[in-house]
C-alpha positions as CSV (number, residue, x, y, z in Angstrom):
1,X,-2.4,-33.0,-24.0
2,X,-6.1,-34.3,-24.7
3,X,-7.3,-37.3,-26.8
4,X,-9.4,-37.1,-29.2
5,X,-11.8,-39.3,-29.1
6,X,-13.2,-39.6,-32.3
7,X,-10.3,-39.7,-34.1
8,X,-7.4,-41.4,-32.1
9,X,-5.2,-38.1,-32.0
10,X,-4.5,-35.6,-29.3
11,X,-4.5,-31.8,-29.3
12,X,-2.3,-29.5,-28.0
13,X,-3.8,-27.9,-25.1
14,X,-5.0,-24.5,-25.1
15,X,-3.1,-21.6,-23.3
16,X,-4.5,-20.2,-20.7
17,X,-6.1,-17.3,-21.7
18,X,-5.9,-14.1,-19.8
19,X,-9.3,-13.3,-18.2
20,X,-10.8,-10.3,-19.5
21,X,-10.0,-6.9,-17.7
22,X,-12.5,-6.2,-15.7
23,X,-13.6,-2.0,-16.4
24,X,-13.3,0.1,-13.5
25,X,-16.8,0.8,-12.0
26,X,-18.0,4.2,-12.3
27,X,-18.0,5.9,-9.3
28,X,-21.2,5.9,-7.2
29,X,-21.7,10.1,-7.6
30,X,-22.2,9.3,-11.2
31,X,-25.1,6.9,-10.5
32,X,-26.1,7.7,-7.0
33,X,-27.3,11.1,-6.1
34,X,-28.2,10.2,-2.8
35,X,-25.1,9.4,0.0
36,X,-26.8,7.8,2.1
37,X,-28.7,3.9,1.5
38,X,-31.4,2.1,3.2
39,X,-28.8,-0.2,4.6
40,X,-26.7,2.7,6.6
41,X,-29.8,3.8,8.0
42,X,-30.4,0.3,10.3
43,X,-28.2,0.8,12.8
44,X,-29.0,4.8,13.6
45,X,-32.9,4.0,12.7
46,X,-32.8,0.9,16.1
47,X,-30.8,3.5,18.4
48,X,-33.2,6.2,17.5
49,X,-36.4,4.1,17.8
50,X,-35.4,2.6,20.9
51,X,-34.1,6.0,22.3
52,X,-37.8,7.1,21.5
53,X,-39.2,4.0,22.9
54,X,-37.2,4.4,25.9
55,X,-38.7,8.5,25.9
56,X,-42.3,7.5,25.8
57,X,-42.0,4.6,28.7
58,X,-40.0,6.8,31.3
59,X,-42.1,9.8,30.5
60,X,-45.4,7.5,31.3
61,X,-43.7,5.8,34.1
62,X,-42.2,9.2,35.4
63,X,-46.2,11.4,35.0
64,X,-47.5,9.7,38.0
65,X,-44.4,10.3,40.3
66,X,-44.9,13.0,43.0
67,X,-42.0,12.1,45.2
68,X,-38.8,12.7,43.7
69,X,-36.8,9.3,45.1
70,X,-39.1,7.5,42.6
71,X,-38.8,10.0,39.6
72,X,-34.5,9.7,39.5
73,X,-34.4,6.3,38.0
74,X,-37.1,7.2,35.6
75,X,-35.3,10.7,34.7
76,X,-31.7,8.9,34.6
77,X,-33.5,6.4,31.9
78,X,-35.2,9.5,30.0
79,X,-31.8,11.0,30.0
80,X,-30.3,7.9,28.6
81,X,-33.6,7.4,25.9
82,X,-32.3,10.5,24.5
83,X,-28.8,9.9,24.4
84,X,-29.5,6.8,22.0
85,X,-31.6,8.9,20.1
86,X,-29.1,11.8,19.4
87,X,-26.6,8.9,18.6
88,X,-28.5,7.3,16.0
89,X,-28.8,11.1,14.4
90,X,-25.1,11.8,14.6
91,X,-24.2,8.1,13.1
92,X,-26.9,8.7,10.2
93,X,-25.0,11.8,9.5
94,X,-21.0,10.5,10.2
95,X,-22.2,7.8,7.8
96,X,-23.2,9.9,5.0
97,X,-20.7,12.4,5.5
98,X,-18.1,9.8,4.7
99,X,-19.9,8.3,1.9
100,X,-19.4,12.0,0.6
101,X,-15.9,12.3,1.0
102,X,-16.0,9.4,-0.5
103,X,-18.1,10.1,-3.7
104,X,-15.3,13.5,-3.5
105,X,-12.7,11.3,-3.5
106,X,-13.6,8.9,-6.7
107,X,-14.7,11.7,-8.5
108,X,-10.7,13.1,-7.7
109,X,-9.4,10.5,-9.1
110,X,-11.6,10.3,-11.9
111,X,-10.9,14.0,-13.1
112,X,-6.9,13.4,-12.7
113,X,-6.9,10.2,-14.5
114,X,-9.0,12.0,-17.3
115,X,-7.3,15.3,-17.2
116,X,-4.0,13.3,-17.4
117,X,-2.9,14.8,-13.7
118,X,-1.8,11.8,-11.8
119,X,1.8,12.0,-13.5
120,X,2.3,15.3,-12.5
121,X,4.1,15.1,-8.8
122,X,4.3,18.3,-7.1
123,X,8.1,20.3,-7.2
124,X,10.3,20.0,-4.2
125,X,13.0,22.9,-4.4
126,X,15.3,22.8,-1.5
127,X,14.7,26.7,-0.3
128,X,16.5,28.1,-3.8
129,X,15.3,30.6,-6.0
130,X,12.3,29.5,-7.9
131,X,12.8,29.9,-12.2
132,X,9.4,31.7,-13.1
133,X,8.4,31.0,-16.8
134,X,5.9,32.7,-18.7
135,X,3.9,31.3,-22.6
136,X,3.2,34.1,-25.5
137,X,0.2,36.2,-24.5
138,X,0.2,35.6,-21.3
139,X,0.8,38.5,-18.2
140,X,2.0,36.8,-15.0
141,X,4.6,34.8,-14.3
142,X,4.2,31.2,-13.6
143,X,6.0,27.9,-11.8
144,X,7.1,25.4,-14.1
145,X,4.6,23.2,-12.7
146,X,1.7,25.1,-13.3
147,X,-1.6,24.0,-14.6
148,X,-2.2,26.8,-16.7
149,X,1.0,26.4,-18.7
150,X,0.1,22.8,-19.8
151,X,0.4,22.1,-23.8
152,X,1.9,25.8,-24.1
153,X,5.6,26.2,-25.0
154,X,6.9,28.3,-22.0
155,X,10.2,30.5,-22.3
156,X,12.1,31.3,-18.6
157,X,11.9,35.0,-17.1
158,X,14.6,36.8,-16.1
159,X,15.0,37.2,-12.5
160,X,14.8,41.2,-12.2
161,X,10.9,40.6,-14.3
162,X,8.8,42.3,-12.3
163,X,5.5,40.7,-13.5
164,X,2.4,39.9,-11.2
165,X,2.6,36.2,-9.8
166,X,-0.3,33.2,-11.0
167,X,-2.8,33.3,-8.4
168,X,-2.6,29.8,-9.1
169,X,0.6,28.7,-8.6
170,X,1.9,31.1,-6.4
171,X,0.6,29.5,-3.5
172,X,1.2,25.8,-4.7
């Protein structure tokens, strides 16, 4: 309880209030086109810069070399030069390949929790016969499960049916 100054009397406290829920970020593919930022490109950018640094110095070191005891060293560090610089190229691109799948991934999760998909959990049938269903106006038989039967009122096939499969559930 608090005192009031002012006036000699106290006030109840105050409950804590819940702090605000924080909305979920949009996904970076909405505001992002590009994978890849300055900041993964430090790391690859120094391995391929020194890898061309190291280049450059062996090659000058190496041009005046006629025996070939003193151009090994300077051949082993050329080799190693570009080594670094092929491994800054393949970490630029491991980097933004995984901000992609990434980006893939959010925009998943994005589309299911839209779409209202997450609740759906795929069927497990223990090696039985699968009950095919089928909605009015529609050819092929269908899973239960399947997307394209959403919001429709589905009545069961009988087994001896011999209508064409979904191509989309079929191989669910």
């Amino acid at each position: 309880m608090t005192t009031l100054a002012t006036a000699g009397r106290t006030a109840p406290p105050r409950e804590a209030e819940a702090p605000p829920a924080r909305p979920r970020a949009a996904g970076r593919y909405l505001t992002d086109p590009s994978p890849w930022r300055r900041s993964y490109a430090i790391v690859p950018g120094i391995l391929a810069t020194l890898g061309v640094v190291v280049l450059i110095v062996c090659w000058v070191q190496l041009s005046d070399k006629v025996i070939w005891r003193e151009q090994v060293s300077w051949l082993v560090g050329a080799c190693l030069g570009a080594g670094a610089f092929v491994l800054g190229g393949v970490l630029w691109l491991l980097v933004g390949l995984r901000e992609v799948r990434r980006g893939f991934r959010d925009l998943r999760h994005d589309q299911e929790r839209i779409l209202g998909l997450a609740d759906l959990a795929p069927v497990v049938r223990a090696g039985g016969p699968v009950t095919l269903v089928s909605a009015p106006g529609m050819q092929r038989a269908h899973r239960p499960d399947c997307l394209l039967l959403r919001g429709k009122s589905v009545t069961p096939l009988p087994v001896f049916d011999d209508r064409p499969r979904c191509g989309v559930c079929a191989d669910a």
